[in-house]
C-alpha positions as CSV (number, residue, x, y, z in Angstrom):
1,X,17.1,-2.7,0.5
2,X,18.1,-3.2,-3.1
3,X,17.9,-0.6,-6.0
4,X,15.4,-2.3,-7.4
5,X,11.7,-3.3,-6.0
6,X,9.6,-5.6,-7.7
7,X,6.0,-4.6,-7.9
8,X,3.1,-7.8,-8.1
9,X,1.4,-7.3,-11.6
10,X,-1.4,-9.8,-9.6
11,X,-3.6,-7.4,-8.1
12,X,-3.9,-9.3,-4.4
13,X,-0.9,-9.6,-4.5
14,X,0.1,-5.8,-4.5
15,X,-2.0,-5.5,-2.2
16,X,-0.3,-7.5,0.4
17,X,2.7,-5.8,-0.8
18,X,1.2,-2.2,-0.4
19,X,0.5,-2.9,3.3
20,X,4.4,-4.6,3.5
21,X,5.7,-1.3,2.2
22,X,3.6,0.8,4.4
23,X,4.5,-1.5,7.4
24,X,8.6,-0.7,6.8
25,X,8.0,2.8,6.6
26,X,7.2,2.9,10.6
27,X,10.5,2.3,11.6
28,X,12.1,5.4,9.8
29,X,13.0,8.2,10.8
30,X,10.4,10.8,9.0
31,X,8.7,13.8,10.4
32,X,6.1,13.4,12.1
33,X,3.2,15.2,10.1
34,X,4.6,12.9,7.4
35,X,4.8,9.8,10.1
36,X,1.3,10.5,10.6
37,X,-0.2,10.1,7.3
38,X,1.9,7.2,6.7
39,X,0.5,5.8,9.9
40,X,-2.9,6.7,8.5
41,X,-2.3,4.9,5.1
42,X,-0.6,1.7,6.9
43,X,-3.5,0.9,9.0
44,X,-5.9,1.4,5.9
45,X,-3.4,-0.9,4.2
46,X,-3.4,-3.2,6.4
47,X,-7.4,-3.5,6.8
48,X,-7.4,-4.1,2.7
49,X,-5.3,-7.5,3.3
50,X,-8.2,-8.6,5.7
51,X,-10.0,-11.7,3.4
52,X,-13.4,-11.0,4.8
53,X,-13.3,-7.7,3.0
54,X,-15.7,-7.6,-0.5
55,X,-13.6,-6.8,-3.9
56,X,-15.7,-2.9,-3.4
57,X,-15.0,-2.2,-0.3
58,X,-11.2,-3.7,-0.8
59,X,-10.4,-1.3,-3.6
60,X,-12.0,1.6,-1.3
61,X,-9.5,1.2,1.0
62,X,-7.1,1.0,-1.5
63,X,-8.2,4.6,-3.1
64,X,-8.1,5.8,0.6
65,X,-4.5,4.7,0.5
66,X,-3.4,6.5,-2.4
67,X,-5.2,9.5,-1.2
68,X,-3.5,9.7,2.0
69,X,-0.5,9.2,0.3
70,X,-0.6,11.9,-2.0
71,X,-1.3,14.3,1.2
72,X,1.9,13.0,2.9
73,X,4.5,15.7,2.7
74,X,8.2,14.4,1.7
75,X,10.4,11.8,4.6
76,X,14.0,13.3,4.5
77,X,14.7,9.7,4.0
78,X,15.7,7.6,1.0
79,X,14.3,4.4,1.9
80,X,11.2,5.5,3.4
81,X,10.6,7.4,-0.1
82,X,11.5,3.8,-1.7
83,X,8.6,2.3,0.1
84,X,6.4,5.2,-0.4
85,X,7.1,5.2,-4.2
86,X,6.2,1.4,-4.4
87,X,3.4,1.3,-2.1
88,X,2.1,3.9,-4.7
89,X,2.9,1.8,-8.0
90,X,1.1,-0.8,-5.6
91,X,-2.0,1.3,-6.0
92,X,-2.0,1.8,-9.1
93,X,-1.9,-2.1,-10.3
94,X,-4.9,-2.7,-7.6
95,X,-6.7,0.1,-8.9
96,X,-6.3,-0.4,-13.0
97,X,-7.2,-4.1,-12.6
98,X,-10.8,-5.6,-12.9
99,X,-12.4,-6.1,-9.7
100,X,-12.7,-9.9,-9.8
101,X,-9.2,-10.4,-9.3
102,X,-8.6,-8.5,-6.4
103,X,-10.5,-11.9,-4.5
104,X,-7.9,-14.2,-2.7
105,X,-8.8,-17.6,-3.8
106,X,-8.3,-20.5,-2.1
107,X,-5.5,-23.3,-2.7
108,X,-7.8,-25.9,-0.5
């Protein structure tokens, strides 16, 4: 992982990325309190990708995120924390965008 990790400035964009940084963090080794509102946060993640999901009901999951991330307790582990710290700057693009960007549109 390099120093430096670029966060989307597109808002569905970051959110693909939030679940991607959510994803990694499985694989390190945190506590597992922490593990488990990571785990938490990942699944909600991942549900915010889906496309059937309305621009509301999208950015729910995405405030659902960030507050299960602020409950999680600190990983003992650098890159985890990396992850953690984007996934969070993730949120925070989704969340200070309007809500009619946050809909995927089609290339077709």
């Amino acid at each position: 992982m390099t120093d430096e990790i670029d966060i989307p400035t597109e808002p569905r964009a970051a959110v693909d990325a939030l679940a991607t940084h959510l994803t990694a963090t499985a694989d390190r080794p945190v506590p597992p309190a922490t593990n488990r509102w990571l785990g938490e946060a990942e699944a909600v993640a991942r549900d915010a990708t889906s496309d059937d999901l309305d621009t509301q009901t999208r950015r729910k999951r995405v405030r659902q995120v960030a507050t299960l991330l602020e409950s999680a307790d600190e990983t003992g582990d650098v890159v985890a924390d990396r992850h953690i710290e984007a996934a969070i700057e993730c949120c925070q693009v989704i969340l200070s965008t309007s809500q009619s960007r946050l809909v995927r549109t089609s290339a077709c």
